[in-house]
C-alpha positions in Angstrom: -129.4 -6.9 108.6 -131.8 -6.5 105.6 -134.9 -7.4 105.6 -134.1 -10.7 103.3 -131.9 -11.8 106.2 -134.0 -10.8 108.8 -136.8 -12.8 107.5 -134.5 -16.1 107.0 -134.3 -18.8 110.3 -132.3 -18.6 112.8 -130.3 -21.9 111.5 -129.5 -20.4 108.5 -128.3 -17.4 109.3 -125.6 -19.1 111.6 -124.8 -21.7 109.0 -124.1 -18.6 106.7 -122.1 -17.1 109.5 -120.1 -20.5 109.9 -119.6 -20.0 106.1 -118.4 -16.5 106.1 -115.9 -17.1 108.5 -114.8 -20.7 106.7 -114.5 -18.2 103.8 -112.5 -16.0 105.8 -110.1 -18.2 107.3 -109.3 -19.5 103.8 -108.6 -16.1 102.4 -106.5 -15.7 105.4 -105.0 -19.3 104.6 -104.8 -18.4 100.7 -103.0 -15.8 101.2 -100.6 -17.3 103.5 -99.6 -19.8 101.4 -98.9 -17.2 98.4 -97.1 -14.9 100.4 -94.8 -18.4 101.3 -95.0 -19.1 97.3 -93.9 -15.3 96.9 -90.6 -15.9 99.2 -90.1 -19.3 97.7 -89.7 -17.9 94.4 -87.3 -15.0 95.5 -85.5 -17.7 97.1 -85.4 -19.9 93.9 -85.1 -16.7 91.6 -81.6 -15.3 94.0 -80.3 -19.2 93.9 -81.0 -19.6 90.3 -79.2 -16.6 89.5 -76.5 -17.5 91.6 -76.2 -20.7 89.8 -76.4 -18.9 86.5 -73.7 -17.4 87.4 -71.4 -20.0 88.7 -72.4 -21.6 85.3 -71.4 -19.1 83.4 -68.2 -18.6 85.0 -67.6 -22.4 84.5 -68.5 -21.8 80.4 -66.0 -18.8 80.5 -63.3 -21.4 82.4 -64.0 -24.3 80.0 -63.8 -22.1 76.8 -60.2 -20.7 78.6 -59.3 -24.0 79.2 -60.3 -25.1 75.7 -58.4 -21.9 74.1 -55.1 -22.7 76.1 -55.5 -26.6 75.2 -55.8 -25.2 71.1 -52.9 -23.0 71.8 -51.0 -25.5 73.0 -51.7 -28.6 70.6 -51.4 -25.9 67.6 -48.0 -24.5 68.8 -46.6 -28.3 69.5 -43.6 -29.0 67.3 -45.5 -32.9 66.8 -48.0 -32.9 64.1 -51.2 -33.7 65.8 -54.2 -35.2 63.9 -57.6 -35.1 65.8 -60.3 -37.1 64.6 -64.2 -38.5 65.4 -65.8 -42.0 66.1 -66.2 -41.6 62.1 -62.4 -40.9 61.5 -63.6 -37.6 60.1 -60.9 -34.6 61.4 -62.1 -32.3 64.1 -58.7 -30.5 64.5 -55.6 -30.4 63.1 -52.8 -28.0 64.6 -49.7 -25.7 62.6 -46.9 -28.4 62.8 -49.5 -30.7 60.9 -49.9 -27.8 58.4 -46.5 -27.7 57.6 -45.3 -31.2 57.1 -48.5 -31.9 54.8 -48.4 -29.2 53.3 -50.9 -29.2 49.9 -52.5 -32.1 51.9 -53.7 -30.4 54.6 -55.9 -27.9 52.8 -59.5 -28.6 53.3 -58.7 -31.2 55.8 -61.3 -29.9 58.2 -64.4 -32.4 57.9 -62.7 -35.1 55.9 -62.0 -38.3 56.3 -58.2 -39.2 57.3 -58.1 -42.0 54.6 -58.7 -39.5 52.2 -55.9 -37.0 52.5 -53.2 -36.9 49.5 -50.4 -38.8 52.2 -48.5 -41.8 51.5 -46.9 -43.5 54.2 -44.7 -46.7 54.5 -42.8 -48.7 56.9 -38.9 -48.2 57.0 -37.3 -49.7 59.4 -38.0 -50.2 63.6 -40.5 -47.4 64.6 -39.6 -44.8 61.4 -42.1 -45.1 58.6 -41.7 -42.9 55.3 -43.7 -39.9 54.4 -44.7 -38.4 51.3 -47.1 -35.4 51.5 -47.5 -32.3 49.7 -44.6 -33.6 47.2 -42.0 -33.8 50.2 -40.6 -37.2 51.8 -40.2 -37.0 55.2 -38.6 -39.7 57.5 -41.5 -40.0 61.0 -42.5 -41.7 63.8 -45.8 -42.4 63.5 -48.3 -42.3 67.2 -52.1 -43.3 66.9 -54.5 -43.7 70.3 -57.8 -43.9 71.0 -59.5 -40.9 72.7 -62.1 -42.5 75.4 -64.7 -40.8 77.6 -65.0 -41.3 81.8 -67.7 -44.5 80.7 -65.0 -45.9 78.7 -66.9 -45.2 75.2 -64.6 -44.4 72.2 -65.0 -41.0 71.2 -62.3 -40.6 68.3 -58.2 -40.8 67.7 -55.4 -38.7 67.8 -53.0 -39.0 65.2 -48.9 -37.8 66.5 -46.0 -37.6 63.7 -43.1 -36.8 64.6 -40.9 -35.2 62.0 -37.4 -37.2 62.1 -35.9 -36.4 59.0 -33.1 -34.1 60.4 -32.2 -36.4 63.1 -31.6 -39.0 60.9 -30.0 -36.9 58.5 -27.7 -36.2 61.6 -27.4 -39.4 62.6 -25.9 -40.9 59.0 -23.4 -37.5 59.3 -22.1 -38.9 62.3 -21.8 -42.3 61.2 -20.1 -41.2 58.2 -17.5 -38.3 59.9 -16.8 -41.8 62.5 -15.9 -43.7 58.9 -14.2 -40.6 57.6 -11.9 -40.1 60.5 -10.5 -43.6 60.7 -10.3 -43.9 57.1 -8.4 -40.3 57.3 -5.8 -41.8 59.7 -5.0 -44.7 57.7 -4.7 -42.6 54.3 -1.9 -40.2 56.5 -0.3 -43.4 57.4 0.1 -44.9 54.0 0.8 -41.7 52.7 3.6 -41.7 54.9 5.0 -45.1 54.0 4.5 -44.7 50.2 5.5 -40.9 49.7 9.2 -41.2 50.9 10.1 -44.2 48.4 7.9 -42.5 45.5 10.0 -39.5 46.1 13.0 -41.5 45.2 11.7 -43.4 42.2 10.5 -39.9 40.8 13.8 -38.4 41.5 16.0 -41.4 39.5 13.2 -41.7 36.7 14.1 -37.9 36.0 18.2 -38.2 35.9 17.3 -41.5 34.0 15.5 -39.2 31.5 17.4 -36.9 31.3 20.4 -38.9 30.9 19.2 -41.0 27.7 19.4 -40.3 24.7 16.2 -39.4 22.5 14.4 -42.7 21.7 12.4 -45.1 23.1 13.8 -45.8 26.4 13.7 -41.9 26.9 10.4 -42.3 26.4 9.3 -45.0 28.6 11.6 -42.7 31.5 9.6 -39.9 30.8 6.4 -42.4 31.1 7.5 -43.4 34.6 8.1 -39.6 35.5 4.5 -38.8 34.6 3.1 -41.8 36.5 4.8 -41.0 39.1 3.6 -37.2 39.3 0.1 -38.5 39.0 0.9 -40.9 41.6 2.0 -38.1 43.9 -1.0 -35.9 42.9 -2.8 -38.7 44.8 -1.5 -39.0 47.8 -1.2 -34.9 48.0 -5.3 -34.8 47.8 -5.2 -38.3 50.2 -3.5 -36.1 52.8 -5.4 -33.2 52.3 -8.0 -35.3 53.3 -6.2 -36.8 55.9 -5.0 -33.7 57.9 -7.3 -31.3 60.4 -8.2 -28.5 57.7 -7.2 -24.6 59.4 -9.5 -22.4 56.8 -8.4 -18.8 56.4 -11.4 -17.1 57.3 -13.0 -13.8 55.6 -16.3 -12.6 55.1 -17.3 -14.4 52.2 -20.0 -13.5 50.0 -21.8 -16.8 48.7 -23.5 -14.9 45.6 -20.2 -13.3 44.5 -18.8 -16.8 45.0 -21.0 -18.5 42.6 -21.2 -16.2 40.1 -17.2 -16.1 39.7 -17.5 -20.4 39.8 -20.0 -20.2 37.2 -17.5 -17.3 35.2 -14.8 -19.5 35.5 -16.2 -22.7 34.3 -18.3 -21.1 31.5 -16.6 -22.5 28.5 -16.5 -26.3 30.1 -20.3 -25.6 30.4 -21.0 -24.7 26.9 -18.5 -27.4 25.7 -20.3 -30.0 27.4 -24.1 -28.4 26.6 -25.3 -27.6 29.9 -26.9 -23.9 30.6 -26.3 -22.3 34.2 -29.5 -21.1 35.8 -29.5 -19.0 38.6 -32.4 -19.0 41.4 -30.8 -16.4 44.2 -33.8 -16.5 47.0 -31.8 -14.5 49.4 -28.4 -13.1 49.9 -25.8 -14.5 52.2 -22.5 -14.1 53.9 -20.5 -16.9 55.7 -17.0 -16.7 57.4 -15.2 -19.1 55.4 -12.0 -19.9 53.3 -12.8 -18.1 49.9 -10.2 -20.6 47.8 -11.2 -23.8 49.9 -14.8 -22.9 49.5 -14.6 -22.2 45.7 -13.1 -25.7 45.5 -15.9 -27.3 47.3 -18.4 -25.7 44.3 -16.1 -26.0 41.4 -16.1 -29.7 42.2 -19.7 -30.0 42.4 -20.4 -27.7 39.7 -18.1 -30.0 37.5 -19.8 -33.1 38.8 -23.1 -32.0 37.8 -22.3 -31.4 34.3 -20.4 -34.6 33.7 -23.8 -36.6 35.3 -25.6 -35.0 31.9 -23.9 -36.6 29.4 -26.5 -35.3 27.0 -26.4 -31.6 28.5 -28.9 -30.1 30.1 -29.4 -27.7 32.9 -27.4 -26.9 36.3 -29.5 -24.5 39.0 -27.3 -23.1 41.2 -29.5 -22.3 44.3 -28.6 -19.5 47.1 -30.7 -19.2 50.3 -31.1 -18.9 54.0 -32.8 -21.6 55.6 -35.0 -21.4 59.0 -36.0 -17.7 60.5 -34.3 -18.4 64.0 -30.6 -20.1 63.1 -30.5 -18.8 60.4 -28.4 -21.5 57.5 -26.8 -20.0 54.6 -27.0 -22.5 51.9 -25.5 -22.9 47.9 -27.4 -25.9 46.0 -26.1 -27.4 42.9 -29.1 -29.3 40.9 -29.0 -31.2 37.9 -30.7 -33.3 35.6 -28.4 -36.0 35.3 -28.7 -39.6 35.8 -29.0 -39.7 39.4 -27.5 -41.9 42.0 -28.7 -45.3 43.2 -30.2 -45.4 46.9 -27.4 -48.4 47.4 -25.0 -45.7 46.8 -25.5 -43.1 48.5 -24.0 -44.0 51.8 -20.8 -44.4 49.7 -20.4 -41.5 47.5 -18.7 -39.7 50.6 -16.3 -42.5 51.4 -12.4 -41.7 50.3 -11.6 -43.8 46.9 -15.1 -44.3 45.7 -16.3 -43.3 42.4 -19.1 -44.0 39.8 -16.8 -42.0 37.0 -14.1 -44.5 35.2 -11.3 -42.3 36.2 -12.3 -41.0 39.4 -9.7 -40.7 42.2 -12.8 -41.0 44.5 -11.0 -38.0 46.9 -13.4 -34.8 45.4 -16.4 -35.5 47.4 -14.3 -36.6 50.8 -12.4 -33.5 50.8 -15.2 -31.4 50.0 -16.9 -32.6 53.2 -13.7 -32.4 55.2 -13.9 -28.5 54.3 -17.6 -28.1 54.9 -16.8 -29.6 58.8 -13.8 -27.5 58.9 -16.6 -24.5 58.4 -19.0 -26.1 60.8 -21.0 -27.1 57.9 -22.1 -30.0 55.6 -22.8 -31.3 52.6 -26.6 -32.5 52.2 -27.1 -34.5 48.7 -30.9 -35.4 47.6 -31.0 -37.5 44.8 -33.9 -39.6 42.4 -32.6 -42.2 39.7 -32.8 -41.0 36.3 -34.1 -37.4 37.8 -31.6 -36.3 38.9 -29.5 -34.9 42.4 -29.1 -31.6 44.0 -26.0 -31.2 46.3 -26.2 -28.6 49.1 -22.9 -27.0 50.9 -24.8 -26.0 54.3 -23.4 -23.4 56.5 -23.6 -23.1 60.5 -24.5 -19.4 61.1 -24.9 -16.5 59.1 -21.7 -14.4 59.6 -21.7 -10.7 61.7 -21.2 -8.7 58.5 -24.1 -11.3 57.0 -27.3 -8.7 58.0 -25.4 -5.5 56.9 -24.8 -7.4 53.6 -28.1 -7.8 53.1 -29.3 -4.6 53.7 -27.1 -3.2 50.8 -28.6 -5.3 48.4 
């Protein structure tokens, strides 16, 4: 010891000591406890990251499970609107795209009062839809989206696209009316044509046998009526009976440009211009004559709805990218046909036109079926109507067709 602690008392250098080694022991303790603080942290640090992780490969699952749940509301045929507790849209998938159309542009953020949409109840569940200058028949879905508390978090709007189906439906309802009205026509043409036959054939040796004059005349009246008479009931059973097409490969473009040839002076007689629009080429399997009936008679049609003249857009296309629909469109710019009518126009004997037999449109739909097709008609009061001849399938020689063009 130095001298300085030599010279201190005896007490005082064993309290010092006692200090020394309180000193010591705490060190010992201190260091102890941070050596436990040391491992404590490792351990915290090794189950942190191990947390970290699991977390992370929850995010990665969540933003899979979110990805698949995107994928599979934007591939959904349904049009699904999403929106928030302010109505504003959050999501909006392809189908929704589609039907809306100019209306869904920008739709991300707004409001779902203010899209450019119109709808308005039809009848049961089927509302109408006009978006993106379309009208679509829909069924119309809205719920609440609700949180594990209970707490509204937004709503998800479903429409469901109808318009085919109902177009369908109407074409069954209406081949149901045309085949029992079919049945009765062969019936009564039966009955009437056997007698008519008879009158016909007495009015003609009556005719011939007199002498020119009046009464000659008035035979030769009942002759004509008679023909016109038999004309009838030749389209009534025409209608009436299964139609057996002679199928070819028929080229629909080739078709209505000889229709358009043919008619061309009834056209300019009557002031109406042909325009053209041919968006794709097509090939059917079909009846070329029957076929060229079907859009003769619609052609004509058209024109004699413009009084006035006017224009007649003869339409060629495919529709759809997987079945794949061939279609001719005849548009006009006539005077339309009333909603109330247009159930009818298809029925055998009906007719807007003061001298119509009523018998073109009926038969024309009778071929259509015969070529697994129909007639689709879309039509606006004083506007206008556009009458479609719709084909099943494209034919086998349809593709190589189209690659020669």
């Amino acid at each position: 010891m130095n001298k300085e602690v030599d010279d201190l008392p005896m007490a005082h250098v064993e309290l010092l000591n006692t200090a020394f080694n309180s000193f010591a022991k705490a060190s010992k303790s201190l260091e102890a406890s941070y050596q436990a603080l040391q491992d404590r942290i490792g351990s915290l640090t090794l189950e942190l990251k191990d947390k970290n992780a699991k977390l992370s490969d929850a995010l990665r699952e969540a933003e899979k499970n979110k990805d698949y749940l995107d994928a599979v509301l934007y591939s959904m045929e349904e049009a699904i609107i999403v929106l928030d507790r302010a109505g504003r849209i959050t999501m909006i998938n392809r189908a929704a795209v589609l039907l809306l159309g100019e209306a869904a542009e920008g739709a991300l953020g707004k409001k779902y009062s203010e899209l450019d949409i119109a709808l308005s109840r039809q009848d049961g569940p089927v509302w109408a839809l006009a978006a993106g200058g379309k009208k679509y028949d829909v069924i119309v879905g809205d719920s609440p989206v609700v949180d594990s508390n209970g707490d509204l978090r937004g709503r998800v709007i479903q429409i469901k696209d109808v318009t085919r189906m109902r177009q369908m439906e109407a074409l069954h309802e209406r081949n149901k009316r045309l085949i029992s009205l079919g049945e009765m026509a062969a019936k009564i043409v039966h009955e009437v044509r056997n007698p008519l036959c008879s009158i016909e054939l007495f009015a003609s040796m009556l005719e011939r046998d007199l002498e020119d004059g009046k009464m000659k005349e008035l035979a030769g009246g009942i002759s004509a009526g008679i023909h016109s008479l038999n004309n009838i009931l030749t389209n009534m059973l025409f209608f009436a009976r299964p139609h057996r097409p002679s199928l070819s490969d028929v080229d629909l473009g080739e078709l209505a440009e000889e229709v358009l040839r043919m008619l061309a002076p009834f056209l300019e007689s009557r002031k109406v211009r042909a325009e053209k629009l041919f968006m794709a080429p097509a090939a059917v399997q079909g009846d070329v004559e029957l076929l060229k009936q079907i859009l003769m008679n619609l052609v004509i049609n058209a024109v004699q709805a413009m009084p006035e003249g006017g224009v007649v857009e003869v339409r060629l296309g495919v529709e759809g990218t997987v079945n794949k629909t061939p279609f001719l469109e005849i548009k006009d710019e006539g005077v339309g046909i009333a909603p109330e009518l247009m159930e009818k126009i298809f029925d055998p004997f009906f007719s807007t036109k003061e001298k119509g037999t009523g018998l073109g449109l009926a038969i024309a739909s009778k071929i259509m079926q015969s070529h697994g097709g129909y007639i689709k008609v879309s039509s606006e009061p004083g506007r206008g109507s556009t009458f479609g001849m719709f084909f099943g399938a494209v034919c086998p020689a349809g593709d190589a067709y189209a690659a020669r063009r």
